[in-house]
C-alpha positions in Angstrom: 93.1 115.1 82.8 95.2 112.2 81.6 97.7 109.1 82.9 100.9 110.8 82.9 102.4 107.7 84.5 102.2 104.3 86.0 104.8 102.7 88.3 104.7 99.4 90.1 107.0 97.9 92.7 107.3 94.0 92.4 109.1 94.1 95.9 107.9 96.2 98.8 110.3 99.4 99.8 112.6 98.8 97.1 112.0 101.0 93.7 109.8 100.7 91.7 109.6 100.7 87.9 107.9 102.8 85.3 105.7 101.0 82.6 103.9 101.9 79.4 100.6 100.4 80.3 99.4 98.1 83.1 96.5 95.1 83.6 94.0 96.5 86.2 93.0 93.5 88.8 91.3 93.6 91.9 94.8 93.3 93.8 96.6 95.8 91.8 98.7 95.6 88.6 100.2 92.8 87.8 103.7 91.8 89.9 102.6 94.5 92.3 104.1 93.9 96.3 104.0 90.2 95.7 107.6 89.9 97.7 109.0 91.7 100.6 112.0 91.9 102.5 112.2 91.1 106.5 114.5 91.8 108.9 115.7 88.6 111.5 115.8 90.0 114.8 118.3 88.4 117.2 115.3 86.4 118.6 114.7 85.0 115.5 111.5 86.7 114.8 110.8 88.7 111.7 110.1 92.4 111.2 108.4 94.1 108.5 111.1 96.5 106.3 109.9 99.6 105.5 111.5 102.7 103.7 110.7 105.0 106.8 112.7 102.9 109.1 115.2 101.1 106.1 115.8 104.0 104.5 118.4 101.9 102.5 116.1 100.2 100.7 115.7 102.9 97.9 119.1 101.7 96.8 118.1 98.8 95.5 117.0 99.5 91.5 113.9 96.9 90.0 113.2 96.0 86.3 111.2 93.2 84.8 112.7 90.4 82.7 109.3 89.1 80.5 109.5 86.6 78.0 108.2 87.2 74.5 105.9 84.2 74.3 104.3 85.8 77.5 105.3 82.8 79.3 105.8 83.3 83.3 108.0 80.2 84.0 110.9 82.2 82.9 110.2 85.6 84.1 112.6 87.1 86.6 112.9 90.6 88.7 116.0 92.2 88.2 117.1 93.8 90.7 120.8 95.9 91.2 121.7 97.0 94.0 123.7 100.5 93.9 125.1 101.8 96.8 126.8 105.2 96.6 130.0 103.9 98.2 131.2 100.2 97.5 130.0 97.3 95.4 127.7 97.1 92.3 125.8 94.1 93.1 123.1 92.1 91.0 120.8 89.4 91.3 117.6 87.7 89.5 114.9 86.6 91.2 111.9 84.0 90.0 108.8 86.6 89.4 106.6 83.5 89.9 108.9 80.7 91.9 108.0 77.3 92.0 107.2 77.3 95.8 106.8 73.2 96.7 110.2 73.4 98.6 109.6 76.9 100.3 109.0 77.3 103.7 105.9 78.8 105.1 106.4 82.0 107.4 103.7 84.4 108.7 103.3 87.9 107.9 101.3 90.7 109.2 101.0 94.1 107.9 98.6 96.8 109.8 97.1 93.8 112.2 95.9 91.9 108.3 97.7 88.4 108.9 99.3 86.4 106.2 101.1 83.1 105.1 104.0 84.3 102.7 107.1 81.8 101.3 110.5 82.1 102.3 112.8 82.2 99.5 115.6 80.8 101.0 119.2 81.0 101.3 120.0 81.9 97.7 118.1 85.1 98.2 118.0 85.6 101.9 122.5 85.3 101.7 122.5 88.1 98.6 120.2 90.6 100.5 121.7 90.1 103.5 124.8 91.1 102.4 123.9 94.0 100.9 122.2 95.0 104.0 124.6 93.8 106.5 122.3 92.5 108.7 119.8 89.2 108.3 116.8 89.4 106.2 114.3 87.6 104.5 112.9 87.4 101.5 109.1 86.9 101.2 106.6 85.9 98.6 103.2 86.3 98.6 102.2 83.3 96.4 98.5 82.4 96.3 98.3 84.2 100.1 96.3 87.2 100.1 95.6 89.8 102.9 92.1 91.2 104.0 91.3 94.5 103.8 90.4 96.0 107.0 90.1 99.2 106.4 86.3 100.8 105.2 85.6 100.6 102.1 81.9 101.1 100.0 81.6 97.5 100.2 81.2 97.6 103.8 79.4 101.0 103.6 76.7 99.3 101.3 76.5 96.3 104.0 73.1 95.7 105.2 72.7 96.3 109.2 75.2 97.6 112.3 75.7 93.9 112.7 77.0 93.1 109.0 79.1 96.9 109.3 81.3 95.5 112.6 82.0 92.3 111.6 83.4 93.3 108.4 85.2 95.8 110.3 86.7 92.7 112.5 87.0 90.2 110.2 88.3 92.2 106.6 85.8 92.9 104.0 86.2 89.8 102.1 85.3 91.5 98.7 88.9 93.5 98.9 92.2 91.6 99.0 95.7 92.9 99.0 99.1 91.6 98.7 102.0 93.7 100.2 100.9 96.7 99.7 99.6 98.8 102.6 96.2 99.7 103.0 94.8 99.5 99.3 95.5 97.8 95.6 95.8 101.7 94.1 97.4 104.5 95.3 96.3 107.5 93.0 97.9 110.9 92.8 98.2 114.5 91.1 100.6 116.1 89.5 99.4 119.6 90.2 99.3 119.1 93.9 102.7 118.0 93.8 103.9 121.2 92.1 102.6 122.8 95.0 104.9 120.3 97.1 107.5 121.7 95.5 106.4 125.4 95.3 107.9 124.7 99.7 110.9 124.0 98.6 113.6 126.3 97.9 113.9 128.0 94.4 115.9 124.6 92.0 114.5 122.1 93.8 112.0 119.5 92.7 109.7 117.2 95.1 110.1 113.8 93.7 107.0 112.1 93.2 108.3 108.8 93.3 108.8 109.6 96.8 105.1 109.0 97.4 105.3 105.8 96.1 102.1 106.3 93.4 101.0 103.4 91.3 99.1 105.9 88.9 99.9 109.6 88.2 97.5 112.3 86.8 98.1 114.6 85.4 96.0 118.3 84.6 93.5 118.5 87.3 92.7 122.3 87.5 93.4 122.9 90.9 96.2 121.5 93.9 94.3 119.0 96.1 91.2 118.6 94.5 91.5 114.7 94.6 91.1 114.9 98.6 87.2 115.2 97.2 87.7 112.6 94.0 85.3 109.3 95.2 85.2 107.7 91.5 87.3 108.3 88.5 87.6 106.9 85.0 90.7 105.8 83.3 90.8 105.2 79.7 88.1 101.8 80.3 88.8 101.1 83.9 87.1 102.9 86.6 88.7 103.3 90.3 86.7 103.7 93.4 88.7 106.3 95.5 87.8 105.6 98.7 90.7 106.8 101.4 93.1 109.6 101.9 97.0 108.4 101.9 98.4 109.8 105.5 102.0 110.5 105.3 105.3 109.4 107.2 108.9 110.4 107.6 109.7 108.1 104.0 108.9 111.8 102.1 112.2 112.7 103.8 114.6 110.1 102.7 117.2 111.0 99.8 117.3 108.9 97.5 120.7 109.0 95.7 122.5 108.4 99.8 119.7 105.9 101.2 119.4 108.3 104.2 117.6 110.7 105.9 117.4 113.8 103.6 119.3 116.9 104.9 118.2 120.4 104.6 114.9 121.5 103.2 114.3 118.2 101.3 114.4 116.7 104.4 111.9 118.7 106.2 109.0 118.0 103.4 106.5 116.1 106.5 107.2 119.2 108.4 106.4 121.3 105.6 103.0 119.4 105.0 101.7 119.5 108.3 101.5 122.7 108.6 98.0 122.8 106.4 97.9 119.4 104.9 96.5 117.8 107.8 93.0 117.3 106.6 91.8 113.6 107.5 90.3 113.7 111.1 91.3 109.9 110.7 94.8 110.6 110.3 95.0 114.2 112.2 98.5 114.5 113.2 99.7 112.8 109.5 99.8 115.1 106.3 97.4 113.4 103.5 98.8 113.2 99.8 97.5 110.7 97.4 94.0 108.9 97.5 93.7 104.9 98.4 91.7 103.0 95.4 89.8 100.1 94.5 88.9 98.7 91.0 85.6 98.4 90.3 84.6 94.7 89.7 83.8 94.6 86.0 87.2 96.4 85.4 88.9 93.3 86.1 91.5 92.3 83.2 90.9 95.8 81.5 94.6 97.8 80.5 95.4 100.8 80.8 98.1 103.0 79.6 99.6 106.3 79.6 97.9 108.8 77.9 94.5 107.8 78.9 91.9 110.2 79.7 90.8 110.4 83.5 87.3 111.8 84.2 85.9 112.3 87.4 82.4 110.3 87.9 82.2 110.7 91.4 82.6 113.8 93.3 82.2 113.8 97.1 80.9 116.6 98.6 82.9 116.5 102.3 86.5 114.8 102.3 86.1 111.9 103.6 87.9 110.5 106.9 90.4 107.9 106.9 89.3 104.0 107.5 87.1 103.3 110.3 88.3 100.0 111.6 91.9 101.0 111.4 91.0 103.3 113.8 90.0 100.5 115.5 93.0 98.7 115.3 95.0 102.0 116.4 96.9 101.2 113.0 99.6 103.8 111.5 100.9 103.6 108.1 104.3 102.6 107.4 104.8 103.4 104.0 
């Protein structure tokens, strides 16, 4: 098996990019979900945009502007916005602003609270009219979320005791930014040929639809990563730790920003009727596994073309985190 390829999305919901080769760090590549947008309800409160429910979002296009000198004070996200009816719009945003004039906001994502930085008017004008509504954009800064969800830090805690409270209070050893549940979201190309194997005869699942951070390719059978727990990538080494339950953002088209119509738009449906194979998740279709980077990994690159090995293989799938459960916490994709 090998990286066939890499993506990262430095804002939440919109698309993401495709790179050569990535840093591994315990919150994900590099620029990873470090902003998000928000929508300003008419009571002034902020909600949480998501491609599920803002299917519009996949119009907006990402790249990275990086100076040569590897300098960060000037690096900037481009982003274009590119409607299929009406105006080409673009705009360059700070990939590491200077946040000493920014206001402070809260955030929360999957009951894991947050302090983020509004970017203000320059941004929150340019979005907004693009959207035609009120929104915000967020950045993550220093901030980082806890991970609630179990992981094999918690599983390795000593005592019931230690087990609930890092159920209640995060497991401090796993931080996120913006992303949902976990820093890695690893998938398989050969279970999304059989994605596509539902579809009518000329079409082709998109796997960026899934939103993957690392793509692999050559496993010798469909779904065998619902059994991965640890695999290898060139020199890093990824704890796989959780299924990826699916939502209604399979179904959106992505050249209208819409709901997809016909058969592309029925993929959930399609899935749930055998993919449903997390007693965690049990009415949601699994496709992907939720990773972690092993602690002396950190810093480590790597790129496409590396050779994945499987060093841990679990025996029984395993079931989908504990103290979300807990929380009665959906994923919003």
């Amino acid at each position: 098996m090998k990286i066939s390829k890499l993506y990262v999305y430095p804002i939440k919901s919109l698309r993401g990019l495709e790179l050569q080769s990535a840093e591994v760090s315990k919150h994900g590549f590099l620029y990873d979900r470090r902003f998000m947008i928000l929508k300003v309800s008419e009571d002034g409160s902020l909600k949480n945009m998501h491609v599920a429910y803002f299917p519009e979002m996949v119009l907006f296009w990402t790249s990275l502007d990086l100076a040569d000198d590897d300098s960060m004070e000037d690096a900037k996200i481009n982003i274009a916005y590119r409607p299929p009816h009406g105006e080409h719009k673009s705009l360059d945003v700070p990939l590491t602003p200077d946040t000493s004039d920014l206001a402070q906001i809260e955030v929360e994502m999957h009951k894991s609270p947050t302090q983020a930085y509004d970017m203000g008017s320059r941004y929150n004008v340019w979005f907004s009219s693009c959207f035609g509504y009120d929104v915000v954009l967020a950045y993550l800064g220093p901030h980082y979320r806890s991970v609630l969800m179990s992981t094999s830090d918690t599983k390795q805690s000593k005592g019931w005791l230690s087990s609930i409270s890092s159920m209640v209070l995060g497991n401090s050893k796993n931080e996120i930014t913006f992303a949902d549940c976990a820093p890695y979201l690893v998938v398989s190309e050969t279970s999304m040929e059989d994605v596509t194997r539902r579809l009518p005869v000329g079409e082709e699942m998109d796997i960026v639809k899934f939103r993957p951070n690392i793509i692999v390719s050559g496993a010798e059978k469909a779904w065998d990563e619902d059994y991965w727990g640890q695999i290898q990538l060139g020199d890093a080494v990824l704890n796989c730790e959780h299924n990826c339950v699916r939502c209604q953002s399979i179904n959106i088209d992505y050249t209208t920003g819409k709901p997809g119509t016909g058969e592309s738009g029925k993929v959930l449906k399609k899935l749930q009727s055998d993919r449903r194979v997390d007693p965690g998740g049990k009415y949601s279709p699994v496709f992907g596994r939720y990773s972690f980077l092993q602690p002396n990994c950190q810093g480590k690159r790597i790129a496409v073309g590396d050779e994945v090995a499987i060093t841990k293989r679990n025996t029984e799938g395993t079931v989908f985190g504990t103290s979300w459960n807990v929380f009665g916490i959906g994923i919003e994709n």
